[in-house]
C-alpha positions in Angstrom: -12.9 -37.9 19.0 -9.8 -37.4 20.7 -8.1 -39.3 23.4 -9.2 -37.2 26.4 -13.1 -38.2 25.3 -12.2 -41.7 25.1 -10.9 -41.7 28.6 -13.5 -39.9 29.5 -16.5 -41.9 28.7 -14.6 -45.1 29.3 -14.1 -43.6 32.6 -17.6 -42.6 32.9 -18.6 -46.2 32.0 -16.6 -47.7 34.6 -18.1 -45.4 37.5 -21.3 -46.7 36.2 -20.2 -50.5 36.9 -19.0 -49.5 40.1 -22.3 -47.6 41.5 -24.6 -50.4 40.1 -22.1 -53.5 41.4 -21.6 -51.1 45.1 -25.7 -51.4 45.4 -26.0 -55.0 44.3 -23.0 -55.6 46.7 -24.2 -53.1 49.6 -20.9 -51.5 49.5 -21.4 -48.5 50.0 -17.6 -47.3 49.8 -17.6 -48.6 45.9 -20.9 -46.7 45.2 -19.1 -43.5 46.5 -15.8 -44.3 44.4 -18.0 -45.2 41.5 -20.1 -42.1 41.8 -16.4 -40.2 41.7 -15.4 -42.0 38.7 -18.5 -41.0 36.8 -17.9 -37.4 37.8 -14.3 -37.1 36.8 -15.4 -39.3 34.1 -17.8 -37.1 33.0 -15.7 -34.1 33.3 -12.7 -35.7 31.1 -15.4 -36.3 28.5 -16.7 -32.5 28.6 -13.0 -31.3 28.8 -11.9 -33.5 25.4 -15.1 -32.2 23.8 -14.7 -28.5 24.7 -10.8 -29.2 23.4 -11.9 -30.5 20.2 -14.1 -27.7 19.7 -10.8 -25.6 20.4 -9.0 -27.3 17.9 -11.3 -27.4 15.1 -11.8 -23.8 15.7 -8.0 -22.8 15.6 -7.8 -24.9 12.7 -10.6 -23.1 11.3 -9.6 -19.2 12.4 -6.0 -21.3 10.6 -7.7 -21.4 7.6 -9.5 -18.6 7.6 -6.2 -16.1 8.3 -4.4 -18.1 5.3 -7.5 -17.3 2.8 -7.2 -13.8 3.9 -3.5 -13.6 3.6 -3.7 -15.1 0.1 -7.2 -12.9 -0.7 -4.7 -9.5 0.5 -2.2 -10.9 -1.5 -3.9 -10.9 -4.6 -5.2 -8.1 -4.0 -2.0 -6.0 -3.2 -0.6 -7.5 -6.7 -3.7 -6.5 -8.7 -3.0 -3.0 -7.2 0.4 -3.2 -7.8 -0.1 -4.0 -11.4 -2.7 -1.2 -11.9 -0.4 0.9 -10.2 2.5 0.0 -12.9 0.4 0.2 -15.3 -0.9 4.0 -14.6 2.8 4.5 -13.9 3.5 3.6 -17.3 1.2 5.4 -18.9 1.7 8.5 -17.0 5.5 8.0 -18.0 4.2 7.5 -22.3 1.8 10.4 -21.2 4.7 12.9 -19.8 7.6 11.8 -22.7 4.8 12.4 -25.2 4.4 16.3 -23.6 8.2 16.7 -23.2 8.8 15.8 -27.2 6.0 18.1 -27.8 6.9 20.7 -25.7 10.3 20.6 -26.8 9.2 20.6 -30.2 7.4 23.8 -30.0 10.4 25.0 -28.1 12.6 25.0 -30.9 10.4 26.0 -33.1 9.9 29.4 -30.9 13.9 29.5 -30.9 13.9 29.5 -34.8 11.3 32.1 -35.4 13.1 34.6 -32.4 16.1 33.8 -34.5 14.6 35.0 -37.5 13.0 38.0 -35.9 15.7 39.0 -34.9 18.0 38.6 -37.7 15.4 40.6 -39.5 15.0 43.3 -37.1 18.8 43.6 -37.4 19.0 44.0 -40.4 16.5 46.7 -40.6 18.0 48.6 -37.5 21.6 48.4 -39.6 19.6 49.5 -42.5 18.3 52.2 -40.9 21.6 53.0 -39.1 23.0 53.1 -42.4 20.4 55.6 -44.1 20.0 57.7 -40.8 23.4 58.3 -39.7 23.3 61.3 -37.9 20.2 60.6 -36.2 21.8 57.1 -35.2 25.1 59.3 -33.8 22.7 61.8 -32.0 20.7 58.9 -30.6 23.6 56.3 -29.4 25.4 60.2 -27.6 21.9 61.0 -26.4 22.1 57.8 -24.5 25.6 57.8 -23.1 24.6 61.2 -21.8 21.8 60.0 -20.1 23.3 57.0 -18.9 26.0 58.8 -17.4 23.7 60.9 -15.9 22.2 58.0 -14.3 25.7 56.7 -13.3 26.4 59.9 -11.5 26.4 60.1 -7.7 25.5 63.6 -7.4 22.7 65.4 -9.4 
């Protein structure tokens, strides 16, 4: 009960008094300012109720925000954690391909390596057993790269 609804009834109470004591009295002026003070009485009481209501409501809708701050809260640091926590395994996930993948990568690099070192040696081989093919073939394709060259055919 707040102060306006102590007034107000007290107030209200009072007007009462002054009604009953104008018609015992036959004052008719009281009875009209009694009549007023249970009016305004009246509406002081129904004014501090409807502010009461007010304020237990504010307080309430109060509450109400501050449980859903702290609900959203907690909620935006659980997804914040999942989020870290897919992060992190997306990070494990992609460093675990990368070693792999430059695993393979090197292992690619070694076998090319020893392709061609072999083929090499095979083409020198050859080179060596076929020279005059090799000659023919290496002045068969300066003649046709120089053809190639050429502005004018």
């Amino acid at each position: 009960m707040n102060r306006d609804e102590v007034r107000g009834a007290s107030r209200h109470l009072k007007g009462r008094v002054q009604t009953a004591l104008g018609g015992l009295r036959g004052d008719p002026a009281q009875q009209v300012r009694g009549a007023a003070n249970q009016v305004a009485g009246g509406a002081q009481y129904a004014y501090g109720r409807a502010r009461g209501r007010v304020e237990d409501l504010a307080e309430d809708l109060a509450d109400d925000g501050r449980h859903l701050a702290h609900t959203a809260r907690e909620h935006a640091e659980d997804f914040a954690d999942a989020a870290r926590e897919r992060a992190d395994d997306f990070t494990h996930t992609a460093r675990k391909r990368a070693d792999r993948a430059l695993a393979n990568g090197r292992h690619v690099a070694r076998e090319a390596r020893r392709r061609g070192d072999a083929y090499g040696r095979q083409a020198l081989a050859y080179a060596n057993g076929h020279r005059t093919n090799t000659v023919l073939g290496i002045a068969a394709l300066a003649f046709a790269a120089g053809w190639l060259i050429r502005r004018k055919r």
